[in-house]
Backbone as CSV, one residue per row, in Angstrom:
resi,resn,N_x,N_y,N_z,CA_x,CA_y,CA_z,C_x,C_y,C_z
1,UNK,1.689,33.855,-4.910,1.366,33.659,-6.317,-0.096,34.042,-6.547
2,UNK,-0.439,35.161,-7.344,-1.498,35.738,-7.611,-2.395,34.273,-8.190
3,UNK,-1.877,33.939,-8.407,-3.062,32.188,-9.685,-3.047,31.061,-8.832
4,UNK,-2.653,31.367,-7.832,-2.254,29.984,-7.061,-3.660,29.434,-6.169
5,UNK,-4.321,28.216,-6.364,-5.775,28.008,-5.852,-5.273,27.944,-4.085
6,UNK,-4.307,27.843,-4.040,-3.860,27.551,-2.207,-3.576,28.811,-1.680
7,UNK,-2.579,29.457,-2.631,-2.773,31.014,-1.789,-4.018,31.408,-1.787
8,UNK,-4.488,31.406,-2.554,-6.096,31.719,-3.011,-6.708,31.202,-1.154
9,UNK,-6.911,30.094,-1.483,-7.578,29.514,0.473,-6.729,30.009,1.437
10,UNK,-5.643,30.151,1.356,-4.797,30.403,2.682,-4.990,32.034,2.963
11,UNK,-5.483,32.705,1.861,-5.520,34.519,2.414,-7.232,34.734,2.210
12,UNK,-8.070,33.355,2.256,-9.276,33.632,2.199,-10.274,34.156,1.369
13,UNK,-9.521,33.984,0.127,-10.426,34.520,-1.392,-11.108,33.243,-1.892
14,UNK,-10.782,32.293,-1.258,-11.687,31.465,-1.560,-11.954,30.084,-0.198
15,UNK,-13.255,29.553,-0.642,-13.626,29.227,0.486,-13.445,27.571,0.631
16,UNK,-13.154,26.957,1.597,-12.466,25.440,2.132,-12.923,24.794,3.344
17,UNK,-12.897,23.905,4.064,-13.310,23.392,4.577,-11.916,23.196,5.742
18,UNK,-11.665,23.927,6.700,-10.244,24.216,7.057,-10.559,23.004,8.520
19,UNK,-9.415,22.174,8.464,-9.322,22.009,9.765,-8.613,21.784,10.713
20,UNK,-7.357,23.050,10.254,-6.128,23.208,11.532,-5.859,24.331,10.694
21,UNK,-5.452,25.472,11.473,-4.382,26.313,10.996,-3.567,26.872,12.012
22,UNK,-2.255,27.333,11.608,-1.501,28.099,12.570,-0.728,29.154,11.354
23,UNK,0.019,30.001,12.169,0.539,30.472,11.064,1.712,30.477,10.404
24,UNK,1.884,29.184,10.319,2.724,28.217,8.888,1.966,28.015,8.608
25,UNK,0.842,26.781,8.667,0.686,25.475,8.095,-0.802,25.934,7.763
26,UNK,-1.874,25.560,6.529,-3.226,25.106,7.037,-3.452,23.975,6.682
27,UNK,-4.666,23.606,7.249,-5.021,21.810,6.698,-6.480,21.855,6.482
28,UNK,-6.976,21.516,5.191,-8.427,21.914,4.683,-8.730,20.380,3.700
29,UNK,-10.103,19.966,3.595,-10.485,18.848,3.354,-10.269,18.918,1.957
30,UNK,-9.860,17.807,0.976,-9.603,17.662,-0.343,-11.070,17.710,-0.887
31,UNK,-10.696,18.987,-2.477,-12.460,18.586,-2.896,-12.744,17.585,-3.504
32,UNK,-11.769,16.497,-3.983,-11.922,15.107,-4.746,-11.138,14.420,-4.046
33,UNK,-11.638,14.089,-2.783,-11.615,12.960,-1.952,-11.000,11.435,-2.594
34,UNK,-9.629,11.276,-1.969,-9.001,9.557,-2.479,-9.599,8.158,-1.381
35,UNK,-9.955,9.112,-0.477,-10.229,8.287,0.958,-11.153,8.661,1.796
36,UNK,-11.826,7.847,2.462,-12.946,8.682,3.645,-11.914,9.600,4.448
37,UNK,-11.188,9.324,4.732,-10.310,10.775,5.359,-9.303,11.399,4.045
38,UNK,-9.004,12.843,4.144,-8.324,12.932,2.374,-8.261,14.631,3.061
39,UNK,-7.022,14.766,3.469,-7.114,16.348,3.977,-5.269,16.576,3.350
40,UNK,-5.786,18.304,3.397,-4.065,18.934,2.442,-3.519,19.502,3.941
41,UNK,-2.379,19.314,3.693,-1.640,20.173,4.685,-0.932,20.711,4.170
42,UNK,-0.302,22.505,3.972,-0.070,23.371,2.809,0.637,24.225,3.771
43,UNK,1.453,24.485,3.398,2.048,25.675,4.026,1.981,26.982,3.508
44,UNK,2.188,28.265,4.228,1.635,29.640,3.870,2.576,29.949,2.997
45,UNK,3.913,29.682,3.190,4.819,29.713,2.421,4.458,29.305,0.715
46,UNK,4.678,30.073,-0.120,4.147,29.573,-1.293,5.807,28.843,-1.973
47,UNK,5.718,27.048,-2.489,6.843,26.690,-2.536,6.738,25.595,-3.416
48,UNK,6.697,26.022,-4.944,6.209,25.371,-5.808,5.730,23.576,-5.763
49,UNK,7.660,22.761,-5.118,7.155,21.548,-4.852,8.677,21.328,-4.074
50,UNK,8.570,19.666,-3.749,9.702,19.336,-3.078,11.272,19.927,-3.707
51,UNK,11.421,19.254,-5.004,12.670,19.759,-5.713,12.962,21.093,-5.747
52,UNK,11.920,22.545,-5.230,12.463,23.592,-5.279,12.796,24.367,-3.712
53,UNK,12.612,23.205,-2.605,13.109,23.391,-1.495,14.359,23.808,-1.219
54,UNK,14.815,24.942,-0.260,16.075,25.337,0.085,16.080,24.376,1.719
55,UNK,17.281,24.446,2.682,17.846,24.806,3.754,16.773,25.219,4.481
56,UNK,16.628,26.615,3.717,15.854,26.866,5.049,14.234,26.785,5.263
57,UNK,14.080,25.839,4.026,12.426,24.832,4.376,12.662,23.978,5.104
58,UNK,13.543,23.418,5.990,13.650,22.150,6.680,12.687,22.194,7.876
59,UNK,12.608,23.262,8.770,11.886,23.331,9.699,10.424,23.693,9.459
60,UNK,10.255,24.307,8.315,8.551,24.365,7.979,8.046,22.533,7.393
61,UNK,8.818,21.851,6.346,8.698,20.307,6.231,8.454,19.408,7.584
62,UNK,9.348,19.819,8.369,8.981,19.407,10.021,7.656,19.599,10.375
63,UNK,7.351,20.934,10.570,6.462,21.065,11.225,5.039,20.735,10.430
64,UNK,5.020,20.203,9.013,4.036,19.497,7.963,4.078,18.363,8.682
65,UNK,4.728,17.916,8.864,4.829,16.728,9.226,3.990,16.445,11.199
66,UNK,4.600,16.930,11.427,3.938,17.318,13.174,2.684,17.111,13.031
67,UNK,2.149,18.273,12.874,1.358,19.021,12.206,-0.059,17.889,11.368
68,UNK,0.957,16.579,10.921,-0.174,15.660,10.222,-0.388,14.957,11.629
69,UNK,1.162,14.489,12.274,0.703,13.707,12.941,-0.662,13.982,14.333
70,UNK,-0.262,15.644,14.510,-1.663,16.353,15.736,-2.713,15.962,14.917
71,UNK,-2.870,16.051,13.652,-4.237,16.157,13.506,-4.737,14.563,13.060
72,UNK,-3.851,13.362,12.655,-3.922,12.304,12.856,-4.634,11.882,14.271
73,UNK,-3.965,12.287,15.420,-4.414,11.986,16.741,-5.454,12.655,17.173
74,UNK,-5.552,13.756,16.823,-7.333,14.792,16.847,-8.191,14.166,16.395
75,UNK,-8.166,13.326,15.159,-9.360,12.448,14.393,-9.765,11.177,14.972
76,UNK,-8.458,11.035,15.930,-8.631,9.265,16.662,-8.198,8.185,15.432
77,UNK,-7.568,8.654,14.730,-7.338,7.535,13.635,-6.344,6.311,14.075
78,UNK,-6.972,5.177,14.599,-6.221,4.213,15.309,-5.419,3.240,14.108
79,UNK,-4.115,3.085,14.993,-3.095,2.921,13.929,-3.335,1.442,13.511
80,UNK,-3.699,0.566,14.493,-3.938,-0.861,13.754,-4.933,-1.095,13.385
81,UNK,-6.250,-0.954,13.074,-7.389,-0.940,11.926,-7.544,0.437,11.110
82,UNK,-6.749,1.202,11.201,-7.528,2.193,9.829,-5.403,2.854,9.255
83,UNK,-4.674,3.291,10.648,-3.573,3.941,9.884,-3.787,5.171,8.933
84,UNK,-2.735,6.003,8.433,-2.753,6.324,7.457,-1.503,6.496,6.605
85,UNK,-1.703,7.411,5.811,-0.562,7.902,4.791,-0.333,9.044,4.526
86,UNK,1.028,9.130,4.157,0.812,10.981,4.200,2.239,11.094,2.825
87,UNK,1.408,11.478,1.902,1.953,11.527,0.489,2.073,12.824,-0.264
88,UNK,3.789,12.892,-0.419,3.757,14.377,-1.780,3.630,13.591,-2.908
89,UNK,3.182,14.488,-3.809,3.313,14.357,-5.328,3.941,15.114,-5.609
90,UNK,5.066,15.391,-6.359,6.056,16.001,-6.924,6.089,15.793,-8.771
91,UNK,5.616,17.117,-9.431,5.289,17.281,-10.308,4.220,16.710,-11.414
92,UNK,3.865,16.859,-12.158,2.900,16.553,-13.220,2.731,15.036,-13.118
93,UNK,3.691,14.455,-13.723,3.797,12.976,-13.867,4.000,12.365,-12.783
94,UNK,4.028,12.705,-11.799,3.370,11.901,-10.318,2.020,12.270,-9.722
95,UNK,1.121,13.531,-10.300,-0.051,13.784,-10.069,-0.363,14.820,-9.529
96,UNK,0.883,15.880,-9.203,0.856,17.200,-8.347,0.054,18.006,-9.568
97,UNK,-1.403,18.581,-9.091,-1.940,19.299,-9.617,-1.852,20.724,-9.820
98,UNK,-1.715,20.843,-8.196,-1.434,22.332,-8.157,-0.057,22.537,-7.286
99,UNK,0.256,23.478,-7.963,1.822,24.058,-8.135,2.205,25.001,-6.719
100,UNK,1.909,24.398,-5.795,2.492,24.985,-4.485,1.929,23.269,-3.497
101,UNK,3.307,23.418,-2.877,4.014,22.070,-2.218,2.494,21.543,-1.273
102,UNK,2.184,20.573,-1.145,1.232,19.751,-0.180,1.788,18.270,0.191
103,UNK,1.047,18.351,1.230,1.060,16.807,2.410,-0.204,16.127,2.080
104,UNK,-0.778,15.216,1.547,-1.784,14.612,1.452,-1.709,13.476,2.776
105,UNK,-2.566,13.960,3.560,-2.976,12.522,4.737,-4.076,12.131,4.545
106,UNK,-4.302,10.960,4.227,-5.300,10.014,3.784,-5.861,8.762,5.102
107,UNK,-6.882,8.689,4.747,-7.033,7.168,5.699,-8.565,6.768,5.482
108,UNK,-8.749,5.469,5.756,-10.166,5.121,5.528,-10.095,4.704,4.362
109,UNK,-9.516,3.836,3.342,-9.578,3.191,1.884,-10.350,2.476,1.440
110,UNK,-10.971,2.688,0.327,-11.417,1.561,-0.302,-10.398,0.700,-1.178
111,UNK,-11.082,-0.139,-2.336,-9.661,-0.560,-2.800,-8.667,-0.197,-3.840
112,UNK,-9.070,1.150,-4.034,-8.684,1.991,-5.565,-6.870,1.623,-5.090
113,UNK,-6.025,1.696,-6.363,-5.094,2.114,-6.339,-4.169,3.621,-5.875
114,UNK,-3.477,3.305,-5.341,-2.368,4.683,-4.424,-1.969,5.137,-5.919
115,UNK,-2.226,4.992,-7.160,-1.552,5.545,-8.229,-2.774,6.907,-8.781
116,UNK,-4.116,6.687,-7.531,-4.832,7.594,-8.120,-4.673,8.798,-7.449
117,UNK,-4.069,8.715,-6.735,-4.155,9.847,-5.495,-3.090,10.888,-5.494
């Protein structure tokens, strides 16, 4: 998608703070941070959101998922004092901003509400 701010980072026209890629997945730091930890995990695949998933996204959703949990364990994020979360937003009125599918993994909270994120 020529307008898309993620294809945009994922083919390098614009610049992010990347910290995993392979070639599915990248994972780059959120620029409006919900949490002291607040990173996207995006796939290269451009795929508007959950509801426009086929079949044969099952194994790229997998490997989003993997994929949070490596870099969960790369950060040392220990599961009984900090944990995290790893949240889609699926369309407008749940908060999906931009229009190609993301993994939000979060951790480190203050006490804002999960309705901001």
């Amino acid at each position: 998608m020529e307008d898309c701010i993620f294809c945009k980072i994922i083919n390098k026209e614009l610049p992010s703070e990347i910290i995993y890629e392979n070639d599915k997945i990248i994972v780059f730091k959120d620029v409006n941070p919900k949490a002291e930890i607040h990173l996207l995990i995006v796939p290269k695949k451009h795929i508007e959101n959950i509801n426009v998933i086929t079949d044969e996204d099952k194994g790229l959703l997998s490997e989003m998922l993997i994929v949070a949990k490596k870099i969960a364990i790369d950060l040392k994020i220990n599961l009984d004092t900090q944990g995290y979360k790893l949240i889609f937003n699926v369309g407008r009125g749940a908060g999906q901003t931009i229009n190609h599918i993301h993994l939000h993994l979060l951790s480190g909270f203050s006490n804002q509400s999960l309705s901001e994120i």
